[in-house]
N, CA, C and O atoms as a CHARMM CRD file, in Angstrom:
* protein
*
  352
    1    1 UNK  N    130.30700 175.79100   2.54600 PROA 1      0.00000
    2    1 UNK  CA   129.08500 176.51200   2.86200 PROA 1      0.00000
    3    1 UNK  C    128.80700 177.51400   1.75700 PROA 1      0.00000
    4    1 UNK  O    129.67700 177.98600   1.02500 PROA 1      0.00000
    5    2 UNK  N    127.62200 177.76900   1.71200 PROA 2      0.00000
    6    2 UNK  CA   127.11300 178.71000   0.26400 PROA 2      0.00000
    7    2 UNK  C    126.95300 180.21200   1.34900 PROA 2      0.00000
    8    2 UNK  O    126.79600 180.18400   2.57000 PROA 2      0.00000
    9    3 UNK  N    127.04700 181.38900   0.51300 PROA 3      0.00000
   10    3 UNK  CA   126.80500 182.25000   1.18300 PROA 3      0.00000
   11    3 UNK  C    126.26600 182.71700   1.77700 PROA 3      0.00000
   12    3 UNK  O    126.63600 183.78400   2.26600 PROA 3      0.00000
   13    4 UNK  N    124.88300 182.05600   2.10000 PROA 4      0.00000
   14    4 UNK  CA   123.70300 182.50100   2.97100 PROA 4      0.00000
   15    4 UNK  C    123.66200 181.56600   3.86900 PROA 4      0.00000
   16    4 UNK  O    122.73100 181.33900   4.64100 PROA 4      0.00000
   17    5 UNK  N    124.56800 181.06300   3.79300 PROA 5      0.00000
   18    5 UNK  CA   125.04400 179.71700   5.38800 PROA 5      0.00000
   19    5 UNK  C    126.00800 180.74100   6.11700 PROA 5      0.00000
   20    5 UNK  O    125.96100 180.89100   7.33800 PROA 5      0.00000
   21    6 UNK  N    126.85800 181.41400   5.32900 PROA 6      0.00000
   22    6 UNK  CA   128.10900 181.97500   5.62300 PROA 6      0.00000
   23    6 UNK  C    127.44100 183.25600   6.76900 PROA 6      0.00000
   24    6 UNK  O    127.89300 183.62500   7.85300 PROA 6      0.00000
   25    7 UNK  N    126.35700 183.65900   6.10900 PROA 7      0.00000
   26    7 UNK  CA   125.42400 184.69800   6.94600 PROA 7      0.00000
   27    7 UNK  C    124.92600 184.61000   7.99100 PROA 7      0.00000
   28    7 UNK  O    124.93400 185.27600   9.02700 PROA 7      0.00000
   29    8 UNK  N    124.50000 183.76700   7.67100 PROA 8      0.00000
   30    8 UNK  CA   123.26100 182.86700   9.42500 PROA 8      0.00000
   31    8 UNK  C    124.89100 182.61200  10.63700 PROA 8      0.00000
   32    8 UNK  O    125.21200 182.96300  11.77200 PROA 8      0.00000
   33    9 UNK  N    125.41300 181.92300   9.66700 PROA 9      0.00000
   34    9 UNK  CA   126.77000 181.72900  11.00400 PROA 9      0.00000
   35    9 UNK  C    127.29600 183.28000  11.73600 PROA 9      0.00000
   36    9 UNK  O    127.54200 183.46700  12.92700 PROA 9      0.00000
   37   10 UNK  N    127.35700 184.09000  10.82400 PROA 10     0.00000
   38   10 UNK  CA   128.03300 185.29700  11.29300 PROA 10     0.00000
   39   10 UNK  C    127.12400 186.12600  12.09300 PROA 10     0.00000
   40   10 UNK  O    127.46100 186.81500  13.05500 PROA 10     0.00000
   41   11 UNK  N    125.50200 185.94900  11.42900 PROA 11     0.00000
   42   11 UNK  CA   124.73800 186.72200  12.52200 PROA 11     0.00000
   43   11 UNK  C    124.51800 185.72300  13.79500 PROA 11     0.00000
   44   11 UNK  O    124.41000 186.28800  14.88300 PROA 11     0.00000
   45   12 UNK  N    124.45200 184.52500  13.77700 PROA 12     0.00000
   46   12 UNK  CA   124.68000 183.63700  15.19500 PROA 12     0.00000
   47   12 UNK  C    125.77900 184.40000  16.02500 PROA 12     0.00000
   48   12 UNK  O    125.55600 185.01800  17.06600 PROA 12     0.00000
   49   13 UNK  N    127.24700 184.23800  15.28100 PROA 13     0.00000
   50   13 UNK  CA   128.36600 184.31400  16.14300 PROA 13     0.00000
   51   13 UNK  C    127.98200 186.32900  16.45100 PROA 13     0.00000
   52   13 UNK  O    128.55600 186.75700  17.45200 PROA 13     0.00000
   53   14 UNK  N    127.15200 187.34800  15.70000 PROA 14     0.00000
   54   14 UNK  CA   126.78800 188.40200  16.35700 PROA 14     0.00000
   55   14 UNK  C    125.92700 188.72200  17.30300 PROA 14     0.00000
   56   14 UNK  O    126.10600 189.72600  17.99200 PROA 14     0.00000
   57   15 UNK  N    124.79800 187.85300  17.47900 PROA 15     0.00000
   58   15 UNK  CA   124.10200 187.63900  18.38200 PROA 15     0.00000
   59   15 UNK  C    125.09700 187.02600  19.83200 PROA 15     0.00000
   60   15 UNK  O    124.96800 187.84500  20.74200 PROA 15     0.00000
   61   16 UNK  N    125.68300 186.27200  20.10000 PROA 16     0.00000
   62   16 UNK  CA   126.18700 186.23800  20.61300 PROA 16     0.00000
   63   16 UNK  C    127.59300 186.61400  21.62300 PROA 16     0.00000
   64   16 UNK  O    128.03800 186.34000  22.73800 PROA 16     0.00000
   65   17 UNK  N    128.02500 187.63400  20.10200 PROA 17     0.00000
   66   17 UNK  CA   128.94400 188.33700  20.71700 PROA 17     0.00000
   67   17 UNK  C    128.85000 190.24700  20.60800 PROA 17     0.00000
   68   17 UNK  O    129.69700 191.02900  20.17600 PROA 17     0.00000
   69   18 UNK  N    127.74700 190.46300  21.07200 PROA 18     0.00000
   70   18 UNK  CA   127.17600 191.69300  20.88200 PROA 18     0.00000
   71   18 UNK  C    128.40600 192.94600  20.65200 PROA 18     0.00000
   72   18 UNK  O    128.63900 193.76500  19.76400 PROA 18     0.00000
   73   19 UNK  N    128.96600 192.62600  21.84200 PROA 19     0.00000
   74   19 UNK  CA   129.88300 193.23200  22.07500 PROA 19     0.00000
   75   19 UNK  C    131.11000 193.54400  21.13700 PROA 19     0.00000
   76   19 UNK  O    131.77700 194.57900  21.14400 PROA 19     0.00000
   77   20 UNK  N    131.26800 192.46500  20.34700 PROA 20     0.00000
   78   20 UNK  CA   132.66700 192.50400  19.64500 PROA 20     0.00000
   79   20 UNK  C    132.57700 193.91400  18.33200 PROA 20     0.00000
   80   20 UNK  O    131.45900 194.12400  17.86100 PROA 20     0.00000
   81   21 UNK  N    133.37000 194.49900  17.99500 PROA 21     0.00000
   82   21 UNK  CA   133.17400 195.00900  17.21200 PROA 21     0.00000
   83   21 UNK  C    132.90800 194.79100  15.58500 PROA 21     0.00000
   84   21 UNK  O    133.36800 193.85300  14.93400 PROA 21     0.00000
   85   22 UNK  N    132.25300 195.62300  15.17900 PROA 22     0.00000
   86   22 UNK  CA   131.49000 195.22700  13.66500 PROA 22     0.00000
   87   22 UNK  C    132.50100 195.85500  12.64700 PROA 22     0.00000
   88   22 UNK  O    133.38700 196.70300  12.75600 PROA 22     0.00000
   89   23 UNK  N    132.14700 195.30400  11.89200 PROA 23     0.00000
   90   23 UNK  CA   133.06100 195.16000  10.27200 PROA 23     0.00000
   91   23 UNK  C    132.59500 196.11800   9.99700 PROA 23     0.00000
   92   23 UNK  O    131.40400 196.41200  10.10200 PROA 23     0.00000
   93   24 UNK  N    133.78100 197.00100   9.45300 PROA 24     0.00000
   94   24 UNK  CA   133.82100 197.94300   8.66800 PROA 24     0.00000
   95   24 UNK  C    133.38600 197.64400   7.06800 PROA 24     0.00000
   96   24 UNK  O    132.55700 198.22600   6.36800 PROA 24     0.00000
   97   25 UNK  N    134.17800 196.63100   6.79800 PROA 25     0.00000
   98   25 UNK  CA   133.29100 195.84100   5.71800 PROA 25     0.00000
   99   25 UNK  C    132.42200 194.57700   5.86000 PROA 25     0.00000
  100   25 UNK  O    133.10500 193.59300   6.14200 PROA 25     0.00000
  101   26 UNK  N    131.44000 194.39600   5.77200 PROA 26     0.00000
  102   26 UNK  CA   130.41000 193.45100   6.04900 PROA 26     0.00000
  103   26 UNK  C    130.36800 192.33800   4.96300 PROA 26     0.00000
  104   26 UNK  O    130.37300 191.16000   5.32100 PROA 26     0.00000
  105   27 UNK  N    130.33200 192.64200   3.78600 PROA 27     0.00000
  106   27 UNK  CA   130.51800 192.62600   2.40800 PROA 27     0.00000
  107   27 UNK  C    131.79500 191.43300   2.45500 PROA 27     0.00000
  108   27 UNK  O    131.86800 190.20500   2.50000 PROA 27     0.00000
  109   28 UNK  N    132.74000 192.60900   2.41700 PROA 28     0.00000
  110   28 UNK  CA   134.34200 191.40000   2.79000 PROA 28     0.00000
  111   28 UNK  C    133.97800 190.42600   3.77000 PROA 28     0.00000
  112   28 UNK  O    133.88400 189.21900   3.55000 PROA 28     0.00000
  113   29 UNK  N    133.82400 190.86500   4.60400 PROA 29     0.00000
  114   29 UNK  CA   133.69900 189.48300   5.86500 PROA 29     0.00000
  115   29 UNK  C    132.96600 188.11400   5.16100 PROA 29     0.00000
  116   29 UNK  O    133.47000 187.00400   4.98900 PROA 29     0.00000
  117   30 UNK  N    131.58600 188.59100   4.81200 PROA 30     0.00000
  118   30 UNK  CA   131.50300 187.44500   4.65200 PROA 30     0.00000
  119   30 UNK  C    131.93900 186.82100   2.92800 PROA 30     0.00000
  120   30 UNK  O    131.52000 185.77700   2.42600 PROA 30     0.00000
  121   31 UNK  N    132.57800 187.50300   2.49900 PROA 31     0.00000
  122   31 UNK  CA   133.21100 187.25300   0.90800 PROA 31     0.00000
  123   31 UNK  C    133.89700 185.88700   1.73500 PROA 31     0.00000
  124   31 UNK  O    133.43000 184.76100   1.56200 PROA 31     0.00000
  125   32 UNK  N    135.02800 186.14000   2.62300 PROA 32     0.00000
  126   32 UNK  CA   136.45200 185.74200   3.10000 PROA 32     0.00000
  127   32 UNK  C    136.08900 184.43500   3.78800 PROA 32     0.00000
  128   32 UNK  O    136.66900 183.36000   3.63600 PROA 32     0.00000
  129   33 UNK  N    134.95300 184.70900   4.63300 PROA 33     0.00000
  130   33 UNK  CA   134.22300 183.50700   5.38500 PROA 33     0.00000
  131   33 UNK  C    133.73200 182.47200   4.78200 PROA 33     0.00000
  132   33 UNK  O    133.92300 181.29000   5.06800 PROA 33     0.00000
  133   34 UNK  N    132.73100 183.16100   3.46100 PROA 34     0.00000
  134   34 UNK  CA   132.57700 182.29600   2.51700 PROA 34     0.00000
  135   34 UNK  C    133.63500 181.04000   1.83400 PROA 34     0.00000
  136   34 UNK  O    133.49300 179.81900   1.88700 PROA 34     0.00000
  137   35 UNK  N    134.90500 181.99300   1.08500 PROA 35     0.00000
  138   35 UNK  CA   135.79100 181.06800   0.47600 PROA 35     0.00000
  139   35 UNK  C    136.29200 180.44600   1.56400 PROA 35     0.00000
  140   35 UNK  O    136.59700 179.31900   1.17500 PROA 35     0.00000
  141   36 UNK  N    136.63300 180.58900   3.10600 PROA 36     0.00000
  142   36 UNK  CA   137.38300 179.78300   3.91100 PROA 36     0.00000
  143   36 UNK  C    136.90200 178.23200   4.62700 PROA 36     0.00000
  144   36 UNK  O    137.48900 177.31200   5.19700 PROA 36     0.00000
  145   37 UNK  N    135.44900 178.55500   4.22100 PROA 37     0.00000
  146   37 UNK  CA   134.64700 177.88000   4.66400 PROA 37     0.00000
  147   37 UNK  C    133.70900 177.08800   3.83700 PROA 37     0.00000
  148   37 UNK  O    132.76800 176.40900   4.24900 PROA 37     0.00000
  149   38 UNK  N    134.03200 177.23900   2.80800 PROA 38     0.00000
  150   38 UNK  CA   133.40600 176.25400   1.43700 PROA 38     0.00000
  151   38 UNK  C    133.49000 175.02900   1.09300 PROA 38     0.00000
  152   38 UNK  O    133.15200 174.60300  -0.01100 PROA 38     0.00000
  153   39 UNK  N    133.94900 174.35700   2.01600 PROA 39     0.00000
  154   39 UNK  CA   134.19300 172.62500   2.33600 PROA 39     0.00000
  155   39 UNK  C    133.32900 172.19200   3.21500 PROA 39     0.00000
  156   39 UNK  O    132.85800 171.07100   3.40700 PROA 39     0.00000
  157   40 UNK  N    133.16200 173.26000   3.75900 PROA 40     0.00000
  158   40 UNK  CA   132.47800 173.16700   4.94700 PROA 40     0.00000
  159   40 UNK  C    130.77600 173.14700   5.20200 PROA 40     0.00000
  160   40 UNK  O    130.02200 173.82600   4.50500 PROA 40     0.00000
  161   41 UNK  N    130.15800 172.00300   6.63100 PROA 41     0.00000
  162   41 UNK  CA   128.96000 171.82600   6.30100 PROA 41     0.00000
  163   41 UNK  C    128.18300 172.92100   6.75900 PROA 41     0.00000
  164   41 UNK  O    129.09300 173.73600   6.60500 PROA 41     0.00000
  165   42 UNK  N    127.26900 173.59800   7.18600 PROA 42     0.00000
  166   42 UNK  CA   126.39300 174.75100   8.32800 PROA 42     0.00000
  167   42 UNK  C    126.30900 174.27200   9.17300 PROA 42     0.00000
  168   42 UNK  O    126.83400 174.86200  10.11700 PROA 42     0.00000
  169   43 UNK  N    125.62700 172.90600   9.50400 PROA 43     0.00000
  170   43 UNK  CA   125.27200 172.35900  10.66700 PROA 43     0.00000
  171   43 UNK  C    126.64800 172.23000  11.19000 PROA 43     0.00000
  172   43 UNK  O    126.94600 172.51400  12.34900 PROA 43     0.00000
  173   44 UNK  N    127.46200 171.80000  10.31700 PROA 44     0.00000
  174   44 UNK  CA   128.72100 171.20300  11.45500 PROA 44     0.00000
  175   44 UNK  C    129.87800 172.62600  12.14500 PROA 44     0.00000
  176   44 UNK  O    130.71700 172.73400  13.03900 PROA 44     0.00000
  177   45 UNK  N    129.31200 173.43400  11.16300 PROA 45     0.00000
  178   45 UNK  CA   129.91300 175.23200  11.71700 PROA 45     0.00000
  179   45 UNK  C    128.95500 175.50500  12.78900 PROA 45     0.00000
  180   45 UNK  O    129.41500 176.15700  13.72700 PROA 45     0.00000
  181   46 UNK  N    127.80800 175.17800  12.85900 PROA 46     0.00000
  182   46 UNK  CA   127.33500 175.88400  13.87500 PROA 46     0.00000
  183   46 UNK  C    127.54500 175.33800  15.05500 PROA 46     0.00000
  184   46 UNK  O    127.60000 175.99800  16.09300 PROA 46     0.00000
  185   47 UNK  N    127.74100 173.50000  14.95700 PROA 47     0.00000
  186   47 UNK  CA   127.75900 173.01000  16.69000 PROA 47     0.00000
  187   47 UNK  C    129.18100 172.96200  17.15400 PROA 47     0.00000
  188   47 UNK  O    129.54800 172.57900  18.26500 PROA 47     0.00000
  189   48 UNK  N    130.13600 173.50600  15.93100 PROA 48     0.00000
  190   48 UNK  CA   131.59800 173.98500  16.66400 PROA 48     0.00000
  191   48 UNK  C    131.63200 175.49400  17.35700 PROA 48     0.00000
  192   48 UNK  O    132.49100 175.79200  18.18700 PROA 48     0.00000
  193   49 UNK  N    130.29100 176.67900  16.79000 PROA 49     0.00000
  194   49 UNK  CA   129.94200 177.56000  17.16500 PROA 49     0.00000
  195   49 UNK  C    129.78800 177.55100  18.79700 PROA 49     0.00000
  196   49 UNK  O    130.43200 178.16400  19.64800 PROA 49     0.00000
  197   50 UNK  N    128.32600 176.31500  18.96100 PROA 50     0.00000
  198   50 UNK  CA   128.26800 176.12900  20.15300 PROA 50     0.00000
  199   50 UNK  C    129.25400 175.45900  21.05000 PROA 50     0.00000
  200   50 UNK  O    129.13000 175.49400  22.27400 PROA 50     0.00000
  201   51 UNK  N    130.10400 174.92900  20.52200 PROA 51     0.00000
  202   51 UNK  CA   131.23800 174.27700  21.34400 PROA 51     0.00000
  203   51 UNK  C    132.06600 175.13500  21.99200 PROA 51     0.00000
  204   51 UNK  O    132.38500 175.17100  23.18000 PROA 51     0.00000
  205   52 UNK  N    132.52800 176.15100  20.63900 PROA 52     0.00000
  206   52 UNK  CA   133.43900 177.27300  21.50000 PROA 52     0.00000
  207   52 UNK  C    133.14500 177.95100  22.19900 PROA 52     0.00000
  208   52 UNK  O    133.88800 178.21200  23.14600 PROA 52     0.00000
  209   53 UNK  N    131.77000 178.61900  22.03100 PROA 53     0.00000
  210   53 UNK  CA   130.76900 179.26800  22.90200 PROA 53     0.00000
  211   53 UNK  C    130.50000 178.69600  24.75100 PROA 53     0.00000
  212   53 UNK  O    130.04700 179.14200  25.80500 PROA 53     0.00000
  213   54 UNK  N    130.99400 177.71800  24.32000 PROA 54     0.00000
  214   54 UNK  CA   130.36200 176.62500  25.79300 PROA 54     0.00000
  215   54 UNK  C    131.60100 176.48400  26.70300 PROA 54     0.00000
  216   54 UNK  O    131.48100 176.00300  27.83100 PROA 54     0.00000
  217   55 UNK  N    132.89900 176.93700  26.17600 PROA 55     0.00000
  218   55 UNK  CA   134.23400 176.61400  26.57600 PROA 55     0.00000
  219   55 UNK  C    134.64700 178.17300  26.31700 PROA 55     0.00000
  220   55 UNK  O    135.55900 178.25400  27.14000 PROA 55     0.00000
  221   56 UNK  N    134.59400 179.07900  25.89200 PROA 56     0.00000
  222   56 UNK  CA   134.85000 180.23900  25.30100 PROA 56     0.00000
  223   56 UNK  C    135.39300 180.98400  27.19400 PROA 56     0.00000
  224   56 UNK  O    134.61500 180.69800  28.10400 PROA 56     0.00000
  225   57 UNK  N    136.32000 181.61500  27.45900 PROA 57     0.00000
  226   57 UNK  CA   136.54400 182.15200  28.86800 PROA 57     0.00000
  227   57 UNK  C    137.25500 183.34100  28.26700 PROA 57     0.00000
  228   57 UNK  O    137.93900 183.98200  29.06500 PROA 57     0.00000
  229   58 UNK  N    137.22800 183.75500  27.03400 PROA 58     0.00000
  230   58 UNK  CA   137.46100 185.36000  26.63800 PROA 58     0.00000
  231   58 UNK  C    137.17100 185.97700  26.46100 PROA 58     0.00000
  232   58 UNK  O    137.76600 187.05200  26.54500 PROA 58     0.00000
  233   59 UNK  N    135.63100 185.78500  25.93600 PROA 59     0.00000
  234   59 UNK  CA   134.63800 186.17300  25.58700 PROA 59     0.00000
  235   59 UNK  C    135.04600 187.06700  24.27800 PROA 59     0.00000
  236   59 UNK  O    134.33100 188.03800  24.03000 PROA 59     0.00000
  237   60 UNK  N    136.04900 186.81500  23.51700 PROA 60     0.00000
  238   60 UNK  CA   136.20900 187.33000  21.39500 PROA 60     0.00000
  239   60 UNK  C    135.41800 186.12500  21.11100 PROA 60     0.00000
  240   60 UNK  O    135.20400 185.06200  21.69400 PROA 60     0.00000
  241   61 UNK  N    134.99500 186.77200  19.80200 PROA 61     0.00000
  242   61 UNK  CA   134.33400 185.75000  18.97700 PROA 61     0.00000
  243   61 UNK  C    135.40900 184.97400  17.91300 PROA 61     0.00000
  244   61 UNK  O    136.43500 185.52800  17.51700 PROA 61     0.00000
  245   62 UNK  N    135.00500 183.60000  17.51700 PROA 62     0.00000
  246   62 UNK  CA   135.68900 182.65900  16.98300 PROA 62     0.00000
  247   62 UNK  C    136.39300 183.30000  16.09700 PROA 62     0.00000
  248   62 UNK  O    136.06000 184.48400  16.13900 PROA 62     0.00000
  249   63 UNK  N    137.33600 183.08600  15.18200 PROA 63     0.00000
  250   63 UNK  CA   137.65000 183.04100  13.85700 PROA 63     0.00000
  251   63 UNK  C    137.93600 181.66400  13.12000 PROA 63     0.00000
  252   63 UNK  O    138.33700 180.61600  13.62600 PROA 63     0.00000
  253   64 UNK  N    137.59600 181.96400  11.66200 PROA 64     0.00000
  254   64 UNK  CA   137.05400 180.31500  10.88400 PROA 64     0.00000
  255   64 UNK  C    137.72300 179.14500  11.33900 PROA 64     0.00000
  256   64 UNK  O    137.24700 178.02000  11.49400 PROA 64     0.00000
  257   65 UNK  N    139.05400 179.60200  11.56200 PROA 65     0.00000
  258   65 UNK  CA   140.32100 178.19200  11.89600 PROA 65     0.00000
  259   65 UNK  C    139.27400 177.60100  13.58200 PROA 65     0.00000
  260   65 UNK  O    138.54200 176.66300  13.89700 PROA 65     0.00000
  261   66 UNK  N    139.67100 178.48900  14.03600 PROA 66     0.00000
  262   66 UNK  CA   138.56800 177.99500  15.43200 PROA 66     0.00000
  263   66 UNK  C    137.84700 177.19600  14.88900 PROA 66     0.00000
  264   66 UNK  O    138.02500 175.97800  14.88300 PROA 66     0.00000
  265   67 UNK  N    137.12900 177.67300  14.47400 PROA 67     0.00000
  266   67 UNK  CA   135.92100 176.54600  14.65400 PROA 67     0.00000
  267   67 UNK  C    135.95200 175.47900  13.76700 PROA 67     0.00000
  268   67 UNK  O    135.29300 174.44200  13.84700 PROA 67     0.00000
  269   68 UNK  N    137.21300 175.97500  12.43900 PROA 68     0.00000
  270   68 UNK  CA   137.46300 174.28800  11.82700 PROA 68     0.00000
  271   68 UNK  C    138.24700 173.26800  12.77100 PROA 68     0.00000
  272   68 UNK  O    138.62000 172.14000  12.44900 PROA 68     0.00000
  273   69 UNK  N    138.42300 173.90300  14.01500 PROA 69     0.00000
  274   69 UNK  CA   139.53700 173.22300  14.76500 PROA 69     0.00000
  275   69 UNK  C    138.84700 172.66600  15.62400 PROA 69     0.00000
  276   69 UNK  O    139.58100 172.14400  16.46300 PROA 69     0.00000
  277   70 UNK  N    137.94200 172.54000  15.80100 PROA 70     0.00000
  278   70 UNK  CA   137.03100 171.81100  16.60100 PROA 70     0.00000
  279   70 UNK  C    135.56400 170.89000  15.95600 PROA 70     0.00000
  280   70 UNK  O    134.44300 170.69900  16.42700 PROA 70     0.00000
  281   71 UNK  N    136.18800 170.49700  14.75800 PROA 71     0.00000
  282   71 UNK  CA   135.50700 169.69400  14.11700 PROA 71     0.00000
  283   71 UNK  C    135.92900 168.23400  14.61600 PROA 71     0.00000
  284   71 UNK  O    137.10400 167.88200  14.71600 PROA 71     0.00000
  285   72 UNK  N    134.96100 167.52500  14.88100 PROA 72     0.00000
  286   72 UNK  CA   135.83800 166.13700  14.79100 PROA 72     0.00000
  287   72 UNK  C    136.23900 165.48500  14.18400 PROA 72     0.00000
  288   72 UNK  O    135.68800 165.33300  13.09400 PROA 72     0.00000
  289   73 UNK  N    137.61300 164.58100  14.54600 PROA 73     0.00000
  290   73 UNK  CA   138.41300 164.33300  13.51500 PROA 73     0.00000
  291   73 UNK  C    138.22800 162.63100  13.52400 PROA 73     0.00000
  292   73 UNK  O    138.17300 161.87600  14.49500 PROA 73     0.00000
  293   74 UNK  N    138.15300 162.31300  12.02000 PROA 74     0.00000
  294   74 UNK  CA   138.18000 161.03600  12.01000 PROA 74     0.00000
  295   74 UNK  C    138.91800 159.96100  12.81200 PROA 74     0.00000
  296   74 UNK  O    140.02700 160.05700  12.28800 PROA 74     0.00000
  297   75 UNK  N    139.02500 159.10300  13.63800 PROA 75     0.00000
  298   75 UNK  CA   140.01400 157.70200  13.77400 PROA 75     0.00000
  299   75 UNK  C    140.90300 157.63900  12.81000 PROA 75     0.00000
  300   75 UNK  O    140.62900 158.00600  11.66700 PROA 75     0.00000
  301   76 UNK  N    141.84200 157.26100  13.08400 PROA 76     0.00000
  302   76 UNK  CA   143.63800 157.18900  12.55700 PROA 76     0.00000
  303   76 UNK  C    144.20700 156.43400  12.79600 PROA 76     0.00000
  304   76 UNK  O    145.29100 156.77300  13.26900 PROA 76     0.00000
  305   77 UNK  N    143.98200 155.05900  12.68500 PROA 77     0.00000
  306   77 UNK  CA   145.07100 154.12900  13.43900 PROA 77     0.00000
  307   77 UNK  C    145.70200 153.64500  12.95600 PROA 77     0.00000
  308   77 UNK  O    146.14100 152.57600  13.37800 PROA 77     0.00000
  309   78 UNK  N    146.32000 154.53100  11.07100 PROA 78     0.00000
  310   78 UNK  CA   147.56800 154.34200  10.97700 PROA 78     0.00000
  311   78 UNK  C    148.66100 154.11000  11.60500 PROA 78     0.00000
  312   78 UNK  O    148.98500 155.05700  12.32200 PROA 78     0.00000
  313   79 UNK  N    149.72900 152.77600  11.63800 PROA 79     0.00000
  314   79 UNK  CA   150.91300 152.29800  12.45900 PROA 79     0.00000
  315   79 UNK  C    150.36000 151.66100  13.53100 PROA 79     0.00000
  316   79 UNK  O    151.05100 150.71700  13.91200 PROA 79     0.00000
  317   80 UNK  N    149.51400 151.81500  14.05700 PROA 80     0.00000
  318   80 UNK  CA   148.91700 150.78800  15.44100 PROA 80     0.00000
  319   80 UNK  C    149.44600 149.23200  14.80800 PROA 80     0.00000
  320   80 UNK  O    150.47000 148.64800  15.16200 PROA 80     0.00000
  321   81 UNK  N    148.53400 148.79300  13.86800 PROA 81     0.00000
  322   81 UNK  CA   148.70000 147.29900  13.75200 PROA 81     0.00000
  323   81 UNK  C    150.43200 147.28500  13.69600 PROA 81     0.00000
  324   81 UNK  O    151.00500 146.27700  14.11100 PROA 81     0.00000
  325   82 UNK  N    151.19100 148.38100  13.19400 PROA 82     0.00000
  326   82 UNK  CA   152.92300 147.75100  13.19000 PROA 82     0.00000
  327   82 UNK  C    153.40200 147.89600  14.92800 PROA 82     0.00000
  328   82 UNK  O    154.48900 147.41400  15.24600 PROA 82     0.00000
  329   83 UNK  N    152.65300 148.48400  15.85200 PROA 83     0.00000
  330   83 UNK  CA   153.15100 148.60200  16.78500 PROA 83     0.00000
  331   83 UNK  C    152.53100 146.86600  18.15900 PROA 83     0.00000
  332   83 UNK  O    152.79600 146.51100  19.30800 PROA 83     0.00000
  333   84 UNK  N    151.96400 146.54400  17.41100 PROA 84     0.00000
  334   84 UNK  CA   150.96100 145.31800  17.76600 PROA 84     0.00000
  335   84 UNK  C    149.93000 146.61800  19.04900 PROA 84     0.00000
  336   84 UNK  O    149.34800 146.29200  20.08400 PROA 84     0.00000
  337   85 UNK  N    149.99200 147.35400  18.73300 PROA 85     0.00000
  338   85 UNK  CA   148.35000 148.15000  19.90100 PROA 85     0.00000
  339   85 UNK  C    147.04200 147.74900  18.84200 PROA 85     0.00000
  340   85 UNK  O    145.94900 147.79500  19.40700 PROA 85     0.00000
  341   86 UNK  N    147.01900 147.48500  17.84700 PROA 86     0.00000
  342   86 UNK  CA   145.36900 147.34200  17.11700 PROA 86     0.00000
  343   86 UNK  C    145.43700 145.95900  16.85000 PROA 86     0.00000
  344   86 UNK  O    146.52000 145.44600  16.56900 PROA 86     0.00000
  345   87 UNK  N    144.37400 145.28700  16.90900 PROA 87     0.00000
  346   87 UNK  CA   144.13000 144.46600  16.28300 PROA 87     0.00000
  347   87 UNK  C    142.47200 144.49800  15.48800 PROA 87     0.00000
  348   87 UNK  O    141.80100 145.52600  15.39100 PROA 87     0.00000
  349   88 UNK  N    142.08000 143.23800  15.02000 PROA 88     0.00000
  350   88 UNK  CA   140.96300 143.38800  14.42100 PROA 88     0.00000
  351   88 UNK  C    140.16600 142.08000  14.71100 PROA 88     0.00000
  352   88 UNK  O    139.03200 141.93300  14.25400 PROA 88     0.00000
């Protein structure tokens, strides 16, 4: 994500979490968010946004791993065909 993706996400996840407390540095935050998240698409940060948001029962706001952790993950069916479970 470029840094003005990095922004829109953080004022989303502030809008939403009114409550949480604000950065002393604003600046840093999103420096840190930026580099952690630079692989990363906007669209696909934001509907892990809404995911956690939708499941969220703590009401803290995400941090980056969160919401890379709820990206979906490709199919893997490395070893299936040696176990005979896949075929084709």
């Amino acid at each position: 994500m470029e840094r003005d993706d990095t922004k829109r996400l953080l004022m989303e996840i502030e809008r939403l979490y009114p409550d949480a407390a604000r950065a002393k540095d604003p600046k840093g935050v999103v420096d840190i968010w930026t580099e952690v998240l630079a692989n990363e698409e906007f669209e696909q940060m934001h509907e892990c946004l809404v995911q956690f948001v939708r499941t969220d029962t703590f009401g803290r706001p995400p941090k980056p791993g969160q919401l890379m952790a709820l990206k979906p993950q490709p199919y893997d069916d490395r070893g299936l065909k040696d176990w005979g479970i896949w075929t084709e």
